[in-house]
Residue frames as a rotation matrix with the C-alpha (Angstrom) as fourth column:
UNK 1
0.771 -0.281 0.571 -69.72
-0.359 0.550 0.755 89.13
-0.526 -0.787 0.323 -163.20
UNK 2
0.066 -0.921 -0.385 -66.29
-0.976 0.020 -0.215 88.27
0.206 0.390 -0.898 -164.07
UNK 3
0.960 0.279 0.019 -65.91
-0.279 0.959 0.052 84.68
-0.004 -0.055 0.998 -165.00
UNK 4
0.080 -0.967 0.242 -61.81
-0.668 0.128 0.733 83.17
-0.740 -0.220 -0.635 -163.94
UNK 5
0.839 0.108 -0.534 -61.77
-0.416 0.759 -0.500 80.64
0.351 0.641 0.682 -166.76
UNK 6
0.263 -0.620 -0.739 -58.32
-0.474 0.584 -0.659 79.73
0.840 0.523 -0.140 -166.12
UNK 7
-0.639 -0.148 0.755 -58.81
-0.744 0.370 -0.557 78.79
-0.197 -0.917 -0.346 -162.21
UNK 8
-0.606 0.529 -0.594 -60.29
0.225 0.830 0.510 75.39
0.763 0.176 -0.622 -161.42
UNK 9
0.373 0.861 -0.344 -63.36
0.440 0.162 0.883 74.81
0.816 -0.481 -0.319 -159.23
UNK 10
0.455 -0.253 -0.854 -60.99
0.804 0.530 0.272 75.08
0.384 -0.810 0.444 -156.32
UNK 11
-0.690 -0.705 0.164 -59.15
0.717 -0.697 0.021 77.98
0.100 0.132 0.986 -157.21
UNK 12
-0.104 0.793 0.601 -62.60
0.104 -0.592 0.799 79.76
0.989 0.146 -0.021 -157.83
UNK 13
0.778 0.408 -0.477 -63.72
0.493 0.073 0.867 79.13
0.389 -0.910 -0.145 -154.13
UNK 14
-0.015 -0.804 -0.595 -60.12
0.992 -0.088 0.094 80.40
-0.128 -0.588 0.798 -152.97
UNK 15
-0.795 -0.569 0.211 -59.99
0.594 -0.800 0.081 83.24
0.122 0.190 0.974 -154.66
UNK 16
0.060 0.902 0.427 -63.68
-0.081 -0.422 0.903 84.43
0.995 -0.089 0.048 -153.37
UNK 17
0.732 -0.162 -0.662 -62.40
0.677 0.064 0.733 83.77
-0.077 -0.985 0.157 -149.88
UNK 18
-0.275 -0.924 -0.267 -60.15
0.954 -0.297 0.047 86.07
-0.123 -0.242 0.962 -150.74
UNK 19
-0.546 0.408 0.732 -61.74
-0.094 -0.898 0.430 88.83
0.833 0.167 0.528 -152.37
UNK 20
0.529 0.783 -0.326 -64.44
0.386 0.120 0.915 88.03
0.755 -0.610 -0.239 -149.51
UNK 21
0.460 -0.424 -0.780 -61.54
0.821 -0.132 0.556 88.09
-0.338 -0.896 0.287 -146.38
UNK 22
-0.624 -0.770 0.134 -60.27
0.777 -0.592 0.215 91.37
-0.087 0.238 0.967 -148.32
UNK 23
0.191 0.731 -0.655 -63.19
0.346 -0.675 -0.652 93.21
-0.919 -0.102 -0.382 -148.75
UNK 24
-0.664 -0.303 -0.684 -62.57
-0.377 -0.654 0.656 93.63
-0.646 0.694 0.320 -152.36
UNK 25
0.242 0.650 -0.720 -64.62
-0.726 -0.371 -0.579 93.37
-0.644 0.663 0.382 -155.71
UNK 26
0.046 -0.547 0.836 -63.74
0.521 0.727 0.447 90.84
-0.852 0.415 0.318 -158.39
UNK 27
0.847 0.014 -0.531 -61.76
-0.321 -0.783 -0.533 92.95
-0.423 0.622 -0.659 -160.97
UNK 28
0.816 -0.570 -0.094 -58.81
0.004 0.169 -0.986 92.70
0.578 0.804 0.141 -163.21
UNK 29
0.149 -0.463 0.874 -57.04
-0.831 -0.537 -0.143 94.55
0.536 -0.705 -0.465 -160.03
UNK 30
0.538 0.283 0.794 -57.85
-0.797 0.477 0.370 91.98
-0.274 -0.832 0.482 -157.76
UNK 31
0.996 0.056 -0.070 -56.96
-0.078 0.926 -0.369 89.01
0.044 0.373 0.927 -159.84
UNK 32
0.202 -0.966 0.163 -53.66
0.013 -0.164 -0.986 90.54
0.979 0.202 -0.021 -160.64
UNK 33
0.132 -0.128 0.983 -53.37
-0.838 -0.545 0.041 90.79
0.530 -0.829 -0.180 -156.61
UNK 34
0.773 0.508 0.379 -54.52
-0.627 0.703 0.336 87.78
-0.096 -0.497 0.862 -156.01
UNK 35
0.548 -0.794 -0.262 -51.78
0.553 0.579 -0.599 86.23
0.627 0.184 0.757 -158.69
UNK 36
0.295 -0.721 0.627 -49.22
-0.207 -0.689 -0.694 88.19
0.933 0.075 -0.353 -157.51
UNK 37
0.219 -0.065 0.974 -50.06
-0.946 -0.259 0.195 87.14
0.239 -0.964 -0.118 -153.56
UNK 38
0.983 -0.183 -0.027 -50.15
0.173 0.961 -0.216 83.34
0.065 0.208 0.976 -155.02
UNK 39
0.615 -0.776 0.140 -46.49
0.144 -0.064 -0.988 84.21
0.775 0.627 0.072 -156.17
UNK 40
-0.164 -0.512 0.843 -45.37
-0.581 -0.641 -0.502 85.40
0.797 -0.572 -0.192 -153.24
UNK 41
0.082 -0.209 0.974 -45.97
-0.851 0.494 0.178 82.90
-0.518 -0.844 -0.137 -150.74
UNK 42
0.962 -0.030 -0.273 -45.26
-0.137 0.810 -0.570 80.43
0.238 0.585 0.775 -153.28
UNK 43
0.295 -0.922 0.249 -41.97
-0.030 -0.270 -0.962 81.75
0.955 0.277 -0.107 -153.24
UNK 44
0.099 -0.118 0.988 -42.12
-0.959 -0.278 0.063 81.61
0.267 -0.953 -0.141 -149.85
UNK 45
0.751 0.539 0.381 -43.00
-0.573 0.819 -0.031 78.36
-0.329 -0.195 0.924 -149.73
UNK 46
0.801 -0.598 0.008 -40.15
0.329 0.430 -0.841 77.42
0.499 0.676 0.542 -151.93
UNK 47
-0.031 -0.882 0.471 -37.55
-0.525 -0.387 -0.758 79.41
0.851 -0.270 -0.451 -149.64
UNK 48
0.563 0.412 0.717 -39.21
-0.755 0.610 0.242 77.36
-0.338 -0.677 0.654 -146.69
UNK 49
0.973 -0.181 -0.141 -38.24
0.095 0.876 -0.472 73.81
0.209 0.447 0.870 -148.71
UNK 50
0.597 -0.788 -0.151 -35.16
-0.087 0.123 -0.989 74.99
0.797 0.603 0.004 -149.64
UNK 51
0.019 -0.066 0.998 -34.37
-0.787 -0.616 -0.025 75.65
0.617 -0.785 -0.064 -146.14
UNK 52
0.610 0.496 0.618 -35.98
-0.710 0.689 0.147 72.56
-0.352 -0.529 0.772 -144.94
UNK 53
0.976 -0.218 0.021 -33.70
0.184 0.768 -0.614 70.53
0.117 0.603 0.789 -147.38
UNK 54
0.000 -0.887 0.462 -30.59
-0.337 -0.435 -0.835 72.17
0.941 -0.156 -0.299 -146.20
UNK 55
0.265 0.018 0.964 -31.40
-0.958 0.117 0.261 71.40
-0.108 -0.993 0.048 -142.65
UNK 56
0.781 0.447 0.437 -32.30
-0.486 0.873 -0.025 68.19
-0.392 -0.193 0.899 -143.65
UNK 57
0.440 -0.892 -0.102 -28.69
0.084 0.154 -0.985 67.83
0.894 0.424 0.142 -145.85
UNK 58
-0.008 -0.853 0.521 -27.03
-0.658 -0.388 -0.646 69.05
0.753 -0.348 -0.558 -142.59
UNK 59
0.353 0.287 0.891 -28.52
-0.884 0.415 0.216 66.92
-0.308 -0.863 0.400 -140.19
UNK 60
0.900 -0.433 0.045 -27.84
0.428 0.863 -0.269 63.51
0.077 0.261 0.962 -142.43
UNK 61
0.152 -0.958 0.242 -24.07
-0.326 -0.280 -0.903 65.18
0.933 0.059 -0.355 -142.36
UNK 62
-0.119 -0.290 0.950 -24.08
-0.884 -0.404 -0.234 65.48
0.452 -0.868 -0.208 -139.14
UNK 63
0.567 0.421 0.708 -25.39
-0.676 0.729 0.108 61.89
-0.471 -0.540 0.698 -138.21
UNK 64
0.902 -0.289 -0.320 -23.68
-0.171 0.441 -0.881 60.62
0.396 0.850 0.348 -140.70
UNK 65
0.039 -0.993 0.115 -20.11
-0.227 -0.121 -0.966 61.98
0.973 0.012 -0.231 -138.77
UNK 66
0.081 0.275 0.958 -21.68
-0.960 0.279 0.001 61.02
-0.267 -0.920 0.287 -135.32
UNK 67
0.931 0.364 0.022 -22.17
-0.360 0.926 -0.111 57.70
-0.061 0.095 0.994 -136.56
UNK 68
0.448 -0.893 -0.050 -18.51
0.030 0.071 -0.997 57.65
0.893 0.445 0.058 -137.90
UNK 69
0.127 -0.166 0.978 -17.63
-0.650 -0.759 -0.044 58.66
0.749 -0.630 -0.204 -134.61
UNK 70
0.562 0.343 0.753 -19.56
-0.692 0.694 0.200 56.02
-0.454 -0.633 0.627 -132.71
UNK 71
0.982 -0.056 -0.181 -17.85
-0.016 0.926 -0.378 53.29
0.189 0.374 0.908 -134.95
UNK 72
0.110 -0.939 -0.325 -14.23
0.065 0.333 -0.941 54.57
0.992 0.082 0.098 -134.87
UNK 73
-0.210 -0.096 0.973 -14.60
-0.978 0.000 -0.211 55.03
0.020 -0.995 -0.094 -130.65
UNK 74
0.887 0.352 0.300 -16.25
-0.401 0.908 0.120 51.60
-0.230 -0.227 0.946 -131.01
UNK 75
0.796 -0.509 -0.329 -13.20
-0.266 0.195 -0.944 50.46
0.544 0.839 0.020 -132.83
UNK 76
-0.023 -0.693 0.721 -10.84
-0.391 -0.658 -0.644 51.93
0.920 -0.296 -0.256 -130.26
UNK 77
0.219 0.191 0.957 -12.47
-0.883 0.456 0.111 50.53
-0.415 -0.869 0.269 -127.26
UNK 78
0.960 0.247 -0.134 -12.42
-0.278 0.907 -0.317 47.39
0.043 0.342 0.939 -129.15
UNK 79
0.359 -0.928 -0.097 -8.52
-0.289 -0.012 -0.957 47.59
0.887 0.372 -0.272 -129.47
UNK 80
0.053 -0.102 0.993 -8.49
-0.810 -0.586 -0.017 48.56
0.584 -0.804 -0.114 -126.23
UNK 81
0.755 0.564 0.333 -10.45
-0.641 0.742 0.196 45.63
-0.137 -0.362 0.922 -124.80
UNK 82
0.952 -0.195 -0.237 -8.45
0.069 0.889 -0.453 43.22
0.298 0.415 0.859 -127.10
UNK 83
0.370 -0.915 0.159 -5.30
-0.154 -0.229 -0.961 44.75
0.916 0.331 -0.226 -125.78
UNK 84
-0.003 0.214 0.977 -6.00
-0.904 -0.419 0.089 44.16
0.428 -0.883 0.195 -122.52
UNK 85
0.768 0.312 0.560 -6.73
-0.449 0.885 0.123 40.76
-0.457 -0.346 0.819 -122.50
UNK 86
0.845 -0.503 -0.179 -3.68
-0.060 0.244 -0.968 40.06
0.531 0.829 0.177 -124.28
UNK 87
-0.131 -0.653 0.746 -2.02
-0.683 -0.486 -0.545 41.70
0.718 -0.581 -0.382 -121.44
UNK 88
0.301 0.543 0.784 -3.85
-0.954 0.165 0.251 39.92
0.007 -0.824 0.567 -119.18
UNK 89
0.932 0.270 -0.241 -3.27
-0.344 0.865 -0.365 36.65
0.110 0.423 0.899 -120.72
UNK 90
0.179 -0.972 -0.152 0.56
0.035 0.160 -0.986 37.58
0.983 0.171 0.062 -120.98
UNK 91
-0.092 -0.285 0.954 0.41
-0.970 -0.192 -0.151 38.44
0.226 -0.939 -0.258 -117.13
UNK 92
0.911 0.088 0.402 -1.54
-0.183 0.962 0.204 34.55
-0.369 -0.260 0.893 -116.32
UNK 93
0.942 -0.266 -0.206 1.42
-0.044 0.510 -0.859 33.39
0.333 0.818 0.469 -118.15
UNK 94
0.272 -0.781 0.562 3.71
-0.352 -0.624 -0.697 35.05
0.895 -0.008 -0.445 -116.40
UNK 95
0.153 0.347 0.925 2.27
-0.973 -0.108 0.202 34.54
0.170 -0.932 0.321 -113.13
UNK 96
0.920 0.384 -0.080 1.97
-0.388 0.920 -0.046 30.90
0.056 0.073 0.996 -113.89
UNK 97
0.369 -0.852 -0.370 5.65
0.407 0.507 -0.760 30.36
0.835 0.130 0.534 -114.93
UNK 98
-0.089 -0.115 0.989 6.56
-0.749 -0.647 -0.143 32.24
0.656 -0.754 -0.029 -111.46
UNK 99
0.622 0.344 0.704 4.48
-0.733 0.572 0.368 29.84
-0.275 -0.745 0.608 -109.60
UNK 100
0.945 -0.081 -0.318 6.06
0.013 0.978 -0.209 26.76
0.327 0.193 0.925 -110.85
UNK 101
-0.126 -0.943 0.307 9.82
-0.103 -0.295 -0.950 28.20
0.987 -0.151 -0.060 -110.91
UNK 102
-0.125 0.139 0.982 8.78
-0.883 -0.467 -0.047 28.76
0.452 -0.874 0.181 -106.93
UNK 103
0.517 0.514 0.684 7.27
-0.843 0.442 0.306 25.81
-0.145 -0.735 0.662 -106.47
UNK 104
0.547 -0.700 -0.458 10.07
0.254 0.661 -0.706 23.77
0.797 0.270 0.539 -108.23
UNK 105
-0.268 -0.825 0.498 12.40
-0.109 -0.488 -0.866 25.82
0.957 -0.286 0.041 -105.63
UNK 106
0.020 0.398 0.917 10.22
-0.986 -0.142 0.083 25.15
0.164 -0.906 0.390 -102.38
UNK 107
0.923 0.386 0.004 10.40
-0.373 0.889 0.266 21.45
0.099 -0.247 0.964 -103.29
UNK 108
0.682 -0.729 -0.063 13.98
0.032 0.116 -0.993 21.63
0.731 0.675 0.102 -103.99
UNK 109
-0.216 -0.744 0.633 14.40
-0.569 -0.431 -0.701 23.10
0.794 -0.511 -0.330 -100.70
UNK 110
0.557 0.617 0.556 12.35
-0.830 0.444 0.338 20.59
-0.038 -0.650 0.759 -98.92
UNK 111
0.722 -0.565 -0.399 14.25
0.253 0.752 -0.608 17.72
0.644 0.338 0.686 -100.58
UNK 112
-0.069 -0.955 0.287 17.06
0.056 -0.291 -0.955 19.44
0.996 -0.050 0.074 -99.28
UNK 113
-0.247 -0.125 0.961 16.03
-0.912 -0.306 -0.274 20.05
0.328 -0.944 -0.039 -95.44
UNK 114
0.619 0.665 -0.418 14.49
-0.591 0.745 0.309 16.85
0.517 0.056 0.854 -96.04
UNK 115
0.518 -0.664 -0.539 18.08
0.189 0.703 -0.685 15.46
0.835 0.253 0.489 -96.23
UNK 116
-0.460 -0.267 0.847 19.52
-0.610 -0.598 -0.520 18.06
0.645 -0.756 0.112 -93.34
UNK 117
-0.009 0.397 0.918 17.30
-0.999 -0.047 0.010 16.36
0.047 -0.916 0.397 -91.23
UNK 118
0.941 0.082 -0.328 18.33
-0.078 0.997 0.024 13.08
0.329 0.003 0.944 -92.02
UNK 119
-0.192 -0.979 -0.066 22.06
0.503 -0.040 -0.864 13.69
0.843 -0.199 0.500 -91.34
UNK 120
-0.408 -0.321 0.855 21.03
-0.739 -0.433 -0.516 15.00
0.536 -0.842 -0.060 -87.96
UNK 121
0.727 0.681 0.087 19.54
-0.670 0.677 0.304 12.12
0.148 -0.279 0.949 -87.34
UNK 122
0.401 -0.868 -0.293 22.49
0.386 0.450 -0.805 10.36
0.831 0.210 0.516 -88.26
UNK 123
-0.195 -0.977 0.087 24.50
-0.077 -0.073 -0.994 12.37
0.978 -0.200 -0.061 -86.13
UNK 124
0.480 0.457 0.749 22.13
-0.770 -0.189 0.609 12.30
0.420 -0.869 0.262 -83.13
UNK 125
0.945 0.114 -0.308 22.43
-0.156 0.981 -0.117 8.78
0.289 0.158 0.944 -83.40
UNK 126
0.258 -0.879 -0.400 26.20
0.374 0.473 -0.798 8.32
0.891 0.057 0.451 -83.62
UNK 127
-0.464 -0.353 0.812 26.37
-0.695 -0.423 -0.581 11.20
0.549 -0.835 -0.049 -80.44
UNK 128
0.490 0.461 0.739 23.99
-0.871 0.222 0.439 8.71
0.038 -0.859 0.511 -78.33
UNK 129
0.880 -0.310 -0.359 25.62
0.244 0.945 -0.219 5.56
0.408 0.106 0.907 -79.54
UNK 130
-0.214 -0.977 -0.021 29.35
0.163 -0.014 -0.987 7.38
0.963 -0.215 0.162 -78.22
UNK 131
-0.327 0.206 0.922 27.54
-0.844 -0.503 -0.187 8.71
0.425 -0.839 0.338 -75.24
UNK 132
0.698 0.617 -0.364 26.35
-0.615 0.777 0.137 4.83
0.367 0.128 0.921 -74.41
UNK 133
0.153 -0.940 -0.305 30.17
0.308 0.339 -0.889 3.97
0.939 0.042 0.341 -74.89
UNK 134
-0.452 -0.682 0.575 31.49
-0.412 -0.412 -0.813 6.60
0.791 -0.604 -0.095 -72.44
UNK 135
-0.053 0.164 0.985 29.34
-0.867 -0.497 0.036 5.66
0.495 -0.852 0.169 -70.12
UNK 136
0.940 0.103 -0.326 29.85
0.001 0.952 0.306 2.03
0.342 -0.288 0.894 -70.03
UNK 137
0.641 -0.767 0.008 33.86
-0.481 -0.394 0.783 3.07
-0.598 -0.506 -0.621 -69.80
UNK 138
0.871 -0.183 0.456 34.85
0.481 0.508 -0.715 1.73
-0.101 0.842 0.530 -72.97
UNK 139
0.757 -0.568 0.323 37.12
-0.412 -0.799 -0.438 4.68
0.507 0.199 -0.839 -73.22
């Protein structure tokens, strides 16, 4: 019986499931198979990682410029926003001096018909006071 010295407990039990799920013998052959099949999906295992760490590099890239993304669109809308209300503000302003100008001009013109309709008053007046005359025959 071939004794592995340099496998632990664990390794023992593996490698007898193996020779066992191979149908093989426990020989010098074998062992050297066995290492050799270790080696090989190590190595697998290690192209696997490496793989996995590349994804895992690209993805943080990739979120990384998404995120960038989200902030300078966030930015932008922000501008946006603030530019708007600026506008907006300049429009109230606008609007506001408008109204007054208008409403300085609507009283101006009231004042003014105000008067118009005092000087027809006046002249009613002076036409009933001559009419009053003629007909007493002052004339």
């Amino acid at each position: 019986h071939h004794r592995v010295s340099w496998a632990s407990p664990h390794d023992q039990i593996c490698f007898r499931r193996y020779l066992a799920a191979e149908g093989k013998q426990i020989s010098w052959q074998s062992i050297e198979e066995y290492r050799s099949d270790l080696e090989s999906k190590n190595r697998e295992l290690a192209d696997i990682a490496t793989r996995l760490r590349n994804d895992l590099r690209k993805a943080k890239s990739e979120m990384t410029r998404l995120t960038d993304q989200a902030n300078q669109n966030d930015r932008i809308l922000r501008d946006h926003i603030q530019f708007k209300e600026e506008e907006i503000e300049y429009l109230n302003a606008k609007l506001e001096a408008t109204t007054r100008k208008y409403e300085a001009f609507l009283t101006e013109k009231e004042e003014y018909i105000g008067q118009l309709e005092q000087h027809i008053e006046r002249l009613e007046e002076e036409r009933n006071s001559l009419r009053r005359l003629t007909r007493r025959g002052a004339w």
